[in-house]
NUGUNU-51474 format. One line per field, with one value per residue: residue in one letter; x, y, z of N, C-alpha, C in turn. Coordinates in steps of 0.1 Angstrom, whole numbers, plus 5000, padded with zeros to 4 digits. Example, Ala and Ser with C-alpha at 12.3 -4.5 7.8 and 13.67 -1.06 7.14 Angstrom:
2
resn = (a;s);
n.xx = (5132;5128);
n.yy = (4943;4978);
n.zz = (5078;5071);
ca.xx = (5123;5137);
ca.yy = (4955;4989);
ca.zz = (5078;5071);
c.xx = (5132;5129);
c.yy = (4967;5000);
c.zz = (5078;5079);
END
This chain:
65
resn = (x;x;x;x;x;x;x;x;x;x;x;x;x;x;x;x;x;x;x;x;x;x;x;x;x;x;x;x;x;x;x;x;x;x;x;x;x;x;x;x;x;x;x;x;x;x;x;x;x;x;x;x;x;x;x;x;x;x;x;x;x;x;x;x;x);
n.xx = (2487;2489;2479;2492;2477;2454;2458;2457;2429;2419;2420;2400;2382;2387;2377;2356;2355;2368;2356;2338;2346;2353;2330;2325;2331;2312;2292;2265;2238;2233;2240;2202;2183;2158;2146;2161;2185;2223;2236;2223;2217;2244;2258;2235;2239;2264;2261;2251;2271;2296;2281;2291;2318;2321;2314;2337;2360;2354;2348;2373;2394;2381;2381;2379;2378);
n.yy = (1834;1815;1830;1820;1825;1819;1793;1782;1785;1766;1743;1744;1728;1701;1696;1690;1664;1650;1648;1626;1610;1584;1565;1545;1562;1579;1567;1559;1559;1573;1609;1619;1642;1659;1638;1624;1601;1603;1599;1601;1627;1645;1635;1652;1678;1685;1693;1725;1732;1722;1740;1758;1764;1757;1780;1799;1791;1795;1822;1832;1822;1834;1855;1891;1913);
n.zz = (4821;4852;4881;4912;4938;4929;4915;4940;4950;4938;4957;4967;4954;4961;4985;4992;4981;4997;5020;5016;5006;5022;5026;5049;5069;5080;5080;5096;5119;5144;5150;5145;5123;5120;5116;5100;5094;5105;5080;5059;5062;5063;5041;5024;5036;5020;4997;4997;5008;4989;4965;4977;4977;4953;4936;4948;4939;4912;4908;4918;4898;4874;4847;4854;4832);
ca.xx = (2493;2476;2484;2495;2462;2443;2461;2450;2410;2415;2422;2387;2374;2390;2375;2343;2357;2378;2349;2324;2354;2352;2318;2325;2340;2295;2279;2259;2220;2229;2230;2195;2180;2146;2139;2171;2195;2232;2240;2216;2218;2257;2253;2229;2248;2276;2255;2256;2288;2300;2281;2294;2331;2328;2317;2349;2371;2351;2350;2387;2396;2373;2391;2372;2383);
ca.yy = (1825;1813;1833;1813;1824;1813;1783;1774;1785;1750;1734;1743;1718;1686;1697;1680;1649;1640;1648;1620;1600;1570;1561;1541;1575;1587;1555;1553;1561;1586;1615;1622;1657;1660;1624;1617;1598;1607;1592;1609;1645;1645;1636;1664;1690;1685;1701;1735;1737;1718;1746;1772;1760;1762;1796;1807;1786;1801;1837;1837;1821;1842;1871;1902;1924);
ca.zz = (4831;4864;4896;4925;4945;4917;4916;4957;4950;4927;4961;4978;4952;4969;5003;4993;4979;5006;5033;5012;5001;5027;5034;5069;5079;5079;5082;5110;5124;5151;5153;5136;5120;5113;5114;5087;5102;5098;5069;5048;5062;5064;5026;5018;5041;5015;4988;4996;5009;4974;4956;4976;4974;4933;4934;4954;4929;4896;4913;4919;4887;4862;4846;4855;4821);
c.xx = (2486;2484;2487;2483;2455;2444;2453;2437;2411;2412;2411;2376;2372;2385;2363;2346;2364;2369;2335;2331;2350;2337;2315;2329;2321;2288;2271;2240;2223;2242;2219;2194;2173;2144;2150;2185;2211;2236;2239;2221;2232;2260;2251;2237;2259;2271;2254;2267;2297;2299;2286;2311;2334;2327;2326;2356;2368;2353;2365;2395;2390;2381;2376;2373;2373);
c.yy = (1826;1819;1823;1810;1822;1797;1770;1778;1767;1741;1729;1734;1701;1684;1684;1661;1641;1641;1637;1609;1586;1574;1557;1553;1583;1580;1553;1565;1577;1598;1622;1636;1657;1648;1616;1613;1604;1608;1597;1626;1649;1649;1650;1677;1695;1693;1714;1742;1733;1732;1758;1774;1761;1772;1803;1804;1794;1819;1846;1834;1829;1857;1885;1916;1932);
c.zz = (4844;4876;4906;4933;4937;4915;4935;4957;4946;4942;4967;4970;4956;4977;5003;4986;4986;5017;5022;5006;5004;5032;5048;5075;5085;5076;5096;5111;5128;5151;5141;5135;5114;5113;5102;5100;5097;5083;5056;5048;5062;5046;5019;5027;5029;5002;4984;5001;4996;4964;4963;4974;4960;4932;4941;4949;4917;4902;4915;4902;4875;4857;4847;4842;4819);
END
């Protein structure tokens, strides 16, 4: 049976779908980074914060036996 805090890791997987959800919410040019306008690098930022958000959901969930 699933612990409670086991239960709220699950939640750190929504973080990233509700920050990429609405697109007008990270449509626009400025401000750029490296020559990538928002749009793109906002995007790609989401990448390894995505993958570091599953390994604190898989890390808490995993049984350690």
């Amino acid at each position: 049976m699933e612990k409670p805090k086991n239960r709220a890791a699950l939640w750190l997987l929504v973080i990233p779908y509700i920050g990429l959800l609405w697109p007008p919410f990270y449509n626009f040019r400025e401000p750029t980074l490296f020559g990538f306008p928002f749009f793109y690098w906002y995007q790609l930022a989401w990448v390894p914060i995505t993958a570091f958000l599953t390994w604190i959901a898989y890390r808490s969930l995993r049984d350690d036996d």
